[in-house]
C-alpha positions in Angstrom: 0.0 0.0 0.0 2.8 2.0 0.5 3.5 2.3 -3.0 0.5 4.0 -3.9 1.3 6.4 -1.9 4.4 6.5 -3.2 2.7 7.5 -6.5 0.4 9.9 -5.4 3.0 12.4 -3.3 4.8 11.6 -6.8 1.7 12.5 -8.9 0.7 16.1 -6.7 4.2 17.1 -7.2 3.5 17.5 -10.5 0.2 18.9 -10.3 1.0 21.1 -7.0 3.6 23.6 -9.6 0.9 25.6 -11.4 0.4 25.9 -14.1 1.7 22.9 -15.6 4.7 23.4 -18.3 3.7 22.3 -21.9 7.3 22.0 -22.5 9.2 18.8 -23.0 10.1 17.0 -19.7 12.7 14.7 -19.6 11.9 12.6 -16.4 15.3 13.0 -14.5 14.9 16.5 -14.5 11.0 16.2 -13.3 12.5 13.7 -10.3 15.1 15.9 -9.6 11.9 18.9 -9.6 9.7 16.5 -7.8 12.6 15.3 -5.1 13.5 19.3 -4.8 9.7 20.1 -3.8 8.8 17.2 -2.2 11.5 15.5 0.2 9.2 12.2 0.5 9.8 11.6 -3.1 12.7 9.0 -4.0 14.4 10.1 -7.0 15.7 6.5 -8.2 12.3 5.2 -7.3 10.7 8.2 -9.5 13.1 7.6 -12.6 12.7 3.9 -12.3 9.2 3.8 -12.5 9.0 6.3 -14.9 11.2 4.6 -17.5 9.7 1.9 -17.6 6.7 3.6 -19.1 6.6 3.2 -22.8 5.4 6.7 -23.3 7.4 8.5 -20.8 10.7 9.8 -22.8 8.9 12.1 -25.3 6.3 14.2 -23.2 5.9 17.2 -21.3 5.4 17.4 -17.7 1.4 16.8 -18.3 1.9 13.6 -20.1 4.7 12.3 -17.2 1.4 13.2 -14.5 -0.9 11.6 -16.7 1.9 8.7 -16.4 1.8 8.7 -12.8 -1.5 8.9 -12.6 -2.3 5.5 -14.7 0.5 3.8 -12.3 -1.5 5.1 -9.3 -4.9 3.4 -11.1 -3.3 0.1 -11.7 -1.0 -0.1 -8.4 -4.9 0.5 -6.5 -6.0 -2.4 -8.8 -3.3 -4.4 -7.6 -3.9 -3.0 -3.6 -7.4 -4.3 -4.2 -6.8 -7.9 -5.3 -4.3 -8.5 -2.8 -7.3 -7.1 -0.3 -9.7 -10.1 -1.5 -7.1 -12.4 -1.3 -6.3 -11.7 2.2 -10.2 -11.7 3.3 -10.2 -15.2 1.8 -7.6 -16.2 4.2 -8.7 -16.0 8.3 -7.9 -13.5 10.2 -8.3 -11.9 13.5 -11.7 -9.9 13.5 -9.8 -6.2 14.3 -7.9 -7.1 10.5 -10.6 -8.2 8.8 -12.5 -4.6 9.4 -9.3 -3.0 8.9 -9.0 -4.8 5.4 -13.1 -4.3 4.8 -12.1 -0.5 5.4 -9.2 -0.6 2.9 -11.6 -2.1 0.3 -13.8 0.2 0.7 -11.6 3.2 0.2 -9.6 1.8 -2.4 -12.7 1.6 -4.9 -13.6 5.1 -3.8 -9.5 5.9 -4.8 -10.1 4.8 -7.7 -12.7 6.9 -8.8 -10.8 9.6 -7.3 -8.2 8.7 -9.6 -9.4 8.1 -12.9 -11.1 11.6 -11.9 -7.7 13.0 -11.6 -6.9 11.4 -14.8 -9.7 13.3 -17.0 -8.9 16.5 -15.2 -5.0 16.5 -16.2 -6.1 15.9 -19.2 -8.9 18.2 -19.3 -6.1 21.1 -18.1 -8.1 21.5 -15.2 -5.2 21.6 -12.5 -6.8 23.1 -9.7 -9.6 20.1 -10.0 -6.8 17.7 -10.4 -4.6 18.9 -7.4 -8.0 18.4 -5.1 -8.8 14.5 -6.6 -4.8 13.9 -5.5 -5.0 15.3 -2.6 -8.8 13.0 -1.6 -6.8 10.0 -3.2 -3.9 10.4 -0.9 -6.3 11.2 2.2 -7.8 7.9 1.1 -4.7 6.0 1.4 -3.6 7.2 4.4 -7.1 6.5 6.0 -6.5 3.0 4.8 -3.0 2.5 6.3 -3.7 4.4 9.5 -6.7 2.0 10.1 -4.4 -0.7 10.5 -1.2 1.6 12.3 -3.3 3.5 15.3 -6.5 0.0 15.6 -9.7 2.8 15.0 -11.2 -1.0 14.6 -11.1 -1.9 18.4 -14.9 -1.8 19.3 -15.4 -3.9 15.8 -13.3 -6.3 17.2 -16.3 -8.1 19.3 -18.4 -8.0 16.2 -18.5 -11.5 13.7 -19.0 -12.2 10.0 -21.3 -9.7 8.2 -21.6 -7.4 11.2 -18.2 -6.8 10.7 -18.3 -5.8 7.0 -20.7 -3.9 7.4 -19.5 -2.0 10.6 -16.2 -1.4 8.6 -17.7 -0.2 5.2 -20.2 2.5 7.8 -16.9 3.5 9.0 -15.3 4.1 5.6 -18.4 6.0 4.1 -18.5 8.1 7.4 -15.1 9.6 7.3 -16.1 11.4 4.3 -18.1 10.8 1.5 -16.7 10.7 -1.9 -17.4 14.1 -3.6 -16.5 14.9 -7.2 -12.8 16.3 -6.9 
């Protein structure tokens, strides 16, 4: 889960300089940009990741956040799987709310994200800063769900009760809103 996050703090840096430049980027000198603004962001992981994306050594600075933004999509596919695979497997009760919690905000990520997507695209920075910054909220709610236990008084609860309580708890700390 981590990195997602990884790839969102990589993604705002990009969309957090506005406006965007049209220019071309090469994607050292973004990561060394991103790093420079950002101190969470890891400049090998950045170029890495980066060029290993087919489209990634002819665009502008746009194209490398519309990049970074498709990464973010599939990684939260990938987050998601690995979810249903664990709640296959047993668990104590407190981690099987924690992990019904992490479902449910990773399908609302990515929503958040694919909304992100449309509005790079669409030029529409200022929308696309605020999706980042819900998709990143997102994430962290996920991972501090497991980090600080909010899931103790779930903990008595069994089988659907549990799912249920967990996916209340997701929608309650804040409904999605069109970024």
């Amino acid at each position: 889960m981590n990195l997602l996050y990884s790839i969102c703090i990589l993604f705002s840096t990009f969309v957090l300089r506005q406006p965007l430049a049209h220019a071309f980027a090469s994607v050292e000198a973004t990561c060394k940009a991103a790093v420079e603004r950002n101190r969470a962001v890891n400049y090998d992981f950045c170029v890495i990741h980066f060029l290993r994306h087919p489209r990634s050594g002819d665009v502008d600075e746009r194209g490398l956040a519309s990049i970074a933004a498709s990464m973010s999509i599939n990684t939260a596919y990938n987050v998601q799987y690995t979810i249903q695979s664990l709640l296959k497997k047993p668990h104590d009760s407190a981690t099987i709310s924690g992990l019904h919690n992490c479902k449910v905000l990773y399908t609302r990520m990515l929503t958040t994200l694919a909304e992100a997507v449309d509005t790079i695209n669409g030029r529409q920075d200022g929308m696309a800063k605020n999706c980042l910054e819900m998709a990143i909220k997102e994430a962290r709610s996920c991972e501090e769900g497991f980090m600080f236990g909010q899931n103790k008084e779930i903990g008595r609860k069994r089988g659907p009760e549990i799912e249920e309580q967990a996916e209340q708890n997701a929608a309650d700390q804040e409904p999605h809103k069109d970024c």
